[in-house]
C-alpha positions in Angstrom: 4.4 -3.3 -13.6 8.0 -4.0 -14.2 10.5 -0.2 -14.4 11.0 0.5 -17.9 14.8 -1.3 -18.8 14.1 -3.8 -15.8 13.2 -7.3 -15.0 9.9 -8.3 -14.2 10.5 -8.1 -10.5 11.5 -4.6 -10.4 9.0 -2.3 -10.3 7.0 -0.5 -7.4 4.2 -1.6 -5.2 1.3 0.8 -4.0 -0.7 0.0 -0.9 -3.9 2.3 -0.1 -6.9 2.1 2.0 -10.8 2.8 0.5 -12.8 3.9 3.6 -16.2 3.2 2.0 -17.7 5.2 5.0 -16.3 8.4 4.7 -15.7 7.8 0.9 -11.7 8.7 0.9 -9.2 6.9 -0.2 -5.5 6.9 1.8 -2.3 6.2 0.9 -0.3 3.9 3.2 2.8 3.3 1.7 4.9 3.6 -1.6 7.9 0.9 -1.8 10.0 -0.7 -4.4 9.7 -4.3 -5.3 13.2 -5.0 -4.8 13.4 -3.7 -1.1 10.2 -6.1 0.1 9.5 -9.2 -1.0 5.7 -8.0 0.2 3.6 -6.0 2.7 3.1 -6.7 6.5 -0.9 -7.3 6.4 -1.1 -7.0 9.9 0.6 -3.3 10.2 -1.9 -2.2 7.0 -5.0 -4.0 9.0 -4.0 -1.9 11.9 -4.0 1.3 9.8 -6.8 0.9 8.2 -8.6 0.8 11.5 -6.9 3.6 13.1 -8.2 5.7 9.7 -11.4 4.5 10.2 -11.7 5.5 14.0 -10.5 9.4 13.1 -13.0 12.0 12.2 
């Protein structure tokens, strides 16, 4: 959604995990639209299995 007073490419982006197994869900990271054009799937694929292998 674009910030209030703002262009429709302004806004924020929210990337979290669901760990279906241990029924949690994690944030990974909180960024604005205009700093990132989008998010490195490889770093968040690599997270989600580190969260997965923790207690």
């Amino acid at each position: 959604k674009a910030l209030k007073g703002k262009g429709a490419r302004s806004g924020i982006r929210i990337v979290y995990a669901y760990i279906a197994e241990k029924d949690e869900i994690y944030l990974i990271e909180i960024y604005s639209k205009n700093d990132k054009e989008s998010e490195d799937h490889e770093r968040i694929k690599q997270v989600v299995r580190q969260l997965k292998k923790q207690n």
